[in-house]
GUNU-337103 format. One record per residue: residue in three letters; x, y, z of N, C-alpha, C in turn. Coordinates in steps of 0.1 Angstrom, whole numbers, plus 5000, padded with zeros to 4 digits. Example, Ala and Ser with C-alpha at 12.3 -4.5 7.8 and 13.67 -1.06 7.14 Angstrom:
BEGIN
Ala513249435078512349555078513249675078Ser512849785071513749895071512950005079
END
This chain:
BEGIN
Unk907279265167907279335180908479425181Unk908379535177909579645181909979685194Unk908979685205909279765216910379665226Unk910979745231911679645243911179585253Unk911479415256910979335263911079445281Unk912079485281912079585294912179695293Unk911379815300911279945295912479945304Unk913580065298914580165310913980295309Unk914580305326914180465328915980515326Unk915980675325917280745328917480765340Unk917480685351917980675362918780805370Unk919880775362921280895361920581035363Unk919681085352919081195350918181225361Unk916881125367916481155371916581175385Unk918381105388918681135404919281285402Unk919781325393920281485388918981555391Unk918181555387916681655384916181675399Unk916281535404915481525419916581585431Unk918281585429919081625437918881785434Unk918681835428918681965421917382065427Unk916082005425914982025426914581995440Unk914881955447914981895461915182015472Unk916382045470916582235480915982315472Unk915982315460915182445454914082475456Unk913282335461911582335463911882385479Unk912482345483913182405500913582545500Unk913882545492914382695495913082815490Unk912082745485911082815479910382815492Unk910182685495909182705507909082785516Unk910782795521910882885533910683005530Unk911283065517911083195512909483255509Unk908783205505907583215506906883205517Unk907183055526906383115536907083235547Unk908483295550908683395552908083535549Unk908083495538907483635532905783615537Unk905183515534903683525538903783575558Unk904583535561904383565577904583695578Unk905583815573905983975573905184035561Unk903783975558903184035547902184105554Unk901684215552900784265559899084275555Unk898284335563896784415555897584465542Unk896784425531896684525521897884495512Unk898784405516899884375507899184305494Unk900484325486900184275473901584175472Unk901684045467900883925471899883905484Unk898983875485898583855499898983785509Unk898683745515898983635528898783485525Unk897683465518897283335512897383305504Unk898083425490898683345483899583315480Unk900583325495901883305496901783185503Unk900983145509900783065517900682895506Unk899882945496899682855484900782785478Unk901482935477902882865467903982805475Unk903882855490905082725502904282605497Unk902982625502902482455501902682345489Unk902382445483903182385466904782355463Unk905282465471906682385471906982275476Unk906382335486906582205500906282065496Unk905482085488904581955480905981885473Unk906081975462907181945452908181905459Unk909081955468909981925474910081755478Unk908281745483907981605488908481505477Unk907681565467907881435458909281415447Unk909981555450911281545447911681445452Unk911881435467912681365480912481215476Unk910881185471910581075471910780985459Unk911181055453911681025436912980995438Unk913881085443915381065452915280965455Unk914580925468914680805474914980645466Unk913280705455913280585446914280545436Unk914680645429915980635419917080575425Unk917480595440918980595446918780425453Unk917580355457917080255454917180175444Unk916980185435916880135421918380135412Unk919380185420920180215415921580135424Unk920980115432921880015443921379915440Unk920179885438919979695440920279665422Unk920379735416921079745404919679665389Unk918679745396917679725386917379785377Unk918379865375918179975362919380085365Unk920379995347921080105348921080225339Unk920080275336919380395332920280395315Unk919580515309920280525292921180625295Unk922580565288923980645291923780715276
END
């Protein structure tokens, strides 16, 4: 049996990635949907598919936050101290 009795995650890394990614998906959203609201007839992106890419951020951002949450969790009750 080679594999480890307990899988680790990188903990460390993944609260970096998620703290990182977190405003960035924020800051997409609002920029995008800004821009979809001052977009006009006839623009190029259009209206909906600016509309697309906030929701998509917005998404991301979600599951950033929620990944955040879980890492910063997991890292206090001291269930995993990730690969140094």
């Amino acid at each position: 049996m080679s594999e480890p009795l307990h899988a680790r995650s990188a903990l460390r890394l993944r609260l970096l990635l998620s703290a990182l990614f977190v405003p960035l998906f924020l800051a997409g959203t609002v920029f995008f949907g800004v821009w979809a609201a001052d977009t006009g007839a006839g623009d190029s992106p259009g209206r909906g598919t600016l509309v697309v890419i906030a929701v998509v951020c917005g998404a991301l951002a979600l599951l950033a936050a929620a990944d955040l949450l879980v890492v910063i969790r997991r890292l206090r009750s001291g269930r995993g101290t990730g690969i140094r």
